[in-house]
N, C-alpha and C positions, 0 to 999 in steps of 0.2 A: 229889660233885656239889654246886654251888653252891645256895645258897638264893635265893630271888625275893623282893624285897622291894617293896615301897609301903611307902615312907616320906615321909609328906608333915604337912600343918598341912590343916585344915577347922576351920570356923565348930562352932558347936555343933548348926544345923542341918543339918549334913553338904555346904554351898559347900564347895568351892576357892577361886573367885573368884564377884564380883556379875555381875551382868546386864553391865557393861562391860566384862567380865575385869580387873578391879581387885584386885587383891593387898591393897589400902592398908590393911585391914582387921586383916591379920597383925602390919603394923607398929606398930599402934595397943596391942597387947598385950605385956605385961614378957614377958619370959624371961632366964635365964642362958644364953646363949652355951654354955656347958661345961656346963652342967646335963643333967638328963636330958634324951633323943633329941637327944646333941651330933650338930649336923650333921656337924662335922671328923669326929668318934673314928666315927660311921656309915660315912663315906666313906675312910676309911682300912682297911675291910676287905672294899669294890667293885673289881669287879676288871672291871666291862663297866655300863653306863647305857641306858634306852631313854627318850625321852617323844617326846610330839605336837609335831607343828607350832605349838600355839600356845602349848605350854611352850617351847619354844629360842626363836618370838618377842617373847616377854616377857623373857627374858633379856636378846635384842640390843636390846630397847626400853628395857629399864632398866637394864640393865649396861653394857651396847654404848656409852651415851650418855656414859658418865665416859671421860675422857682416858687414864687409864690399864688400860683394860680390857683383859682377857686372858683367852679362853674358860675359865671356870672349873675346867673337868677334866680332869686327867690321862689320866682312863680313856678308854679306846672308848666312844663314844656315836652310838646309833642313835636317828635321828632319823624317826619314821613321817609321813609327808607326803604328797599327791596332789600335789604345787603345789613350781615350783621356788621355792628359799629361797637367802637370801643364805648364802655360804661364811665360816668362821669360820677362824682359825690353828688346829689342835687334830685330833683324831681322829673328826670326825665323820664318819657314814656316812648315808646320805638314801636311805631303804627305803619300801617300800608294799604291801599285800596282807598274806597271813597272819601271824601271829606269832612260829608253829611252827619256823619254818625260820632266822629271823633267832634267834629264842630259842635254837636251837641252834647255831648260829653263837654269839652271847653269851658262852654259859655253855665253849663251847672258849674262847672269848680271855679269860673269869673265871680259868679254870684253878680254884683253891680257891677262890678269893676268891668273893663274894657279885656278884648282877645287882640291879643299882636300877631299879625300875620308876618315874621321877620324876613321870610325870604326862604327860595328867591322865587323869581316873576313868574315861572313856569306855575308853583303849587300855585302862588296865591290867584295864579288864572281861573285855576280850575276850582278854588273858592269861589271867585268872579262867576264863570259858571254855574255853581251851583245857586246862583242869587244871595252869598252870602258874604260879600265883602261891601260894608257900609261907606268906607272912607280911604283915601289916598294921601300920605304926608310926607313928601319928596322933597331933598334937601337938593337940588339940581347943580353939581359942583359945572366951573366952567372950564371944563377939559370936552374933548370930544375924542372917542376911540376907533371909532368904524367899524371896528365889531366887538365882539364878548355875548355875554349873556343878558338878555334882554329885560328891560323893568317891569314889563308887563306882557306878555306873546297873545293879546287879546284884542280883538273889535268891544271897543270898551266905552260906553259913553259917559263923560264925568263933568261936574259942575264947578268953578272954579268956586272957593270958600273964601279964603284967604290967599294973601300973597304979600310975604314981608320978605329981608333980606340977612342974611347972619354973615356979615362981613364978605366972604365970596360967592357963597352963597343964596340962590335965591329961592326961598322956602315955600311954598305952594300946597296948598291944603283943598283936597277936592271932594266932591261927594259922588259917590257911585250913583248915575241915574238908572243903569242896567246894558244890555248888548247895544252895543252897533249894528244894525245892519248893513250887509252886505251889499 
């Protein structure tokens, strides 16, 4: 059975993005490329992708706009969406409602290979929720925003795995033990 991952970057106050959905924040901080939480050697052992609507419209917003763009993934990628979205060259799929069903869908077309839960914190909660997010892989840049949108909106208990450093970043590998209580 495949593993569930979140693997993403967050501020140190636990953003994704600011109040504008601004990424710019990310770029503002060193890392190695190949360093720890290499994006490629991560993505080289996904075998299926999910994120929100407003993670694939930041891609085509910021990706989309170079000349030679090319839907970044190989893999299957489910896109959860209420709202028709523009269509991409590539294996997207445009889903909505529960998790459960599309999750298991995923993890057949993962086969071995791992599901990337890419963002943002809201779905992959409601992954969390449904008992099926295995792991947490946070590149914790050191900017703080005070607000935006949130790495995780969940009472969430996690186990620390690892924890290395990618030049400004400090890289933090956790394992989902299940809810918080209240």
């Amino acid at each position: 059975m495949p593993r569930t991952t979140y693997f993403t970057a967050s501020t140190l106050d636990g953003f994704l993005a600011d109040p504008d959905h601004s990424l710019e924040w990310l770029f503002r901080s060193d890392h190695d490329p190949r360093g720890v939480h290499d994006h490629e050697a991560f993505a080289a052992h996904v075998g299926a992708l999910a994120m929100g609507s407003a993670t694939y419209e930041w891609i085509l917003r910021h990706e989309g706009a170079k000349p030679d763009f090319r839907w970044p993934y190989a893999q299957p990628t489910w896109v959860f969406t209420t709202r028709d979205l523009p269509r991409v060259d590539g294996d997207v799929r445009f889903v909505r409602g529960d998790v459960v069903p599309v999750h298991a869908e995923m993890a057949a077309a993962a086969g071995e290979r791992d599901v990337w839960l890419v963002g943002g914190g809201e779905l992959v909660g409601r992954f969390a929720d449904a008992g099926l997010l295995d792991r947490v892989l946070v590149s914790i840049a050191p900017v703080t925003l005070g607000a935006g949108a949130p790495l995780l909106p969940r009472r969430l208990r996690l186990r620390v795995e690892d924890v290395a450093r990618n030049r400004d970043f400090a890289c933090v590998t956790y394992g989902v033990v299940g809810p918080e209580p209240a």
